[in-house]
N, C-alpha and C positions, 0 to 999 in steps of 0.2 A: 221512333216506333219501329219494332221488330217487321221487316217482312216474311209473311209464311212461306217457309223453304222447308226443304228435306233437313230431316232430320233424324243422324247415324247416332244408336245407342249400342253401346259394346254391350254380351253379356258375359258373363262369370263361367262360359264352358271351359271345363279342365284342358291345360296346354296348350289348344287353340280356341279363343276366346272369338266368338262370332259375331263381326257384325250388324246390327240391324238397320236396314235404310227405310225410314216411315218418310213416308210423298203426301205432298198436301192434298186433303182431300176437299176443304173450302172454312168458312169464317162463318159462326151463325149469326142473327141478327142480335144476340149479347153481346157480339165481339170475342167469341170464344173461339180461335184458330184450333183445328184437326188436321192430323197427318197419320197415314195407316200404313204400314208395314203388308205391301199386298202377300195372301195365303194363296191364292188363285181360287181361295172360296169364298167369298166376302164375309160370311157369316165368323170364316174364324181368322180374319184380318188380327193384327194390334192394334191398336191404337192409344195415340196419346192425342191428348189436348193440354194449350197454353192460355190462360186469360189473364189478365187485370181489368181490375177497375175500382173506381174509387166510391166511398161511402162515406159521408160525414168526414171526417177528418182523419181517415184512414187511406189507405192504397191496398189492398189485399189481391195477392197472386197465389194462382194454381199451376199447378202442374200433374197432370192424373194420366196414367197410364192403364191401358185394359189389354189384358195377357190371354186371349185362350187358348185353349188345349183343345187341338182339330185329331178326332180320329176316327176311323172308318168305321161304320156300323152293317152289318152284313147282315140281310134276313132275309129269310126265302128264296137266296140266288142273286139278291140287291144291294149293293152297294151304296149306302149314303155317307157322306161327312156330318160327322155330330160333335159339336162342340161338349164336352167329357167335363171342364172345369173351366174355371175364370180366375185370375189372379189380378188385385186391384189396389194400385197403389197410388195413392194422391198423396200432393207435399202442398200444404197450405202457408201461405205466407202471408202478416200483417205489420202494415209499416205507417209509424204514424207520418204526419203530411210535413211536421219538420224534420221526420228525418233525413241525415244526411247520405249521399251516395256511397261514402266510406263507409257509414255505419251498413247498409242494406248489401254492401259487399260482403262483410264483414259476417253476417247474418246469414248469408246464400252459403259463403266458404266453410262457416262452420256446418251448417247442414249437411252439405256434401260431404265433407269430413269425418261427420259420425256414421256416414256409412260405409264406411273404407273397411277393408277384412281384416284390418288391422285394430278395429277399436270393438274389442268382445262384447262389453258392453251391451253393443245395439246389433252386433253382427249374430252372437250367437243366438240373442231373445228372438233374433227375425228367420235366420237360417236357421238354426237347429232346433228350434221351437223351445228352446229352452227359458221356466222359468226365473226370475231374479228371486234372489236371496240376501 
């Protein structure tokens, strides 16, 4: 059983590619681990969360990421942070209860893989909003 740690996600910034360090923020009572990427505003933090759990004869994992977009709002002489957009990305995962460890490697590796900038595919439909033909 994974313990909740920090957890560093690279992103795609041109030539230098930044960091992100998300810090535990606690476990709900579903067993759903959260870690947030402090903003110094909470409202426009990131955050990701990690779960499994099991149902019936399955094992289903998540992994869901929440991206906002923090930027000043200025009215009357007043400065507030206002979260502008949200970006939301979950990766669902289902494994039946015999599968084997290789296989659910196997599974994760290709995932991860089809998002590489390198497989058009799934990069261009997701990045450039392009759609397939």
């Amino acid at each position: 059983m994974p313990q909740l740690q920090n957890l560093v996600l690279t992103d795609r910034t041109p030539v230098t590619p930044v960091n992100h360090t998300f810090t535990p923020v606690g476990i709900n009572q579903q067993g759903v681990g959260e870690v947030a990427a402090n903003s110094g505003v909470p409202v426009g933090s990131k955050r990701a969360t990690v779960s499994v759990k099991k149902t019936n004869s399955r094992y289903k994992g998540s992994v869901r990421l929440v991206l906002p977009v923090l930027v000043t709002e200025t009215i009357n002489g007043v400065s507030n942070p206002v979260v502008a957009r949200v970006a939301y990305c979950n990766m669902d995962f289902s494994f039946d209860e015999k599968s084997t460890e290789q296989e659910r490697k196997d599974a994760v590796g290709m995932a991860a893989d089809a998002l590489g900038t390198g497989k058009v595919l799934v990069n261009d439909a997701l990045i450039t909003l392009e759609g397939i033909y």
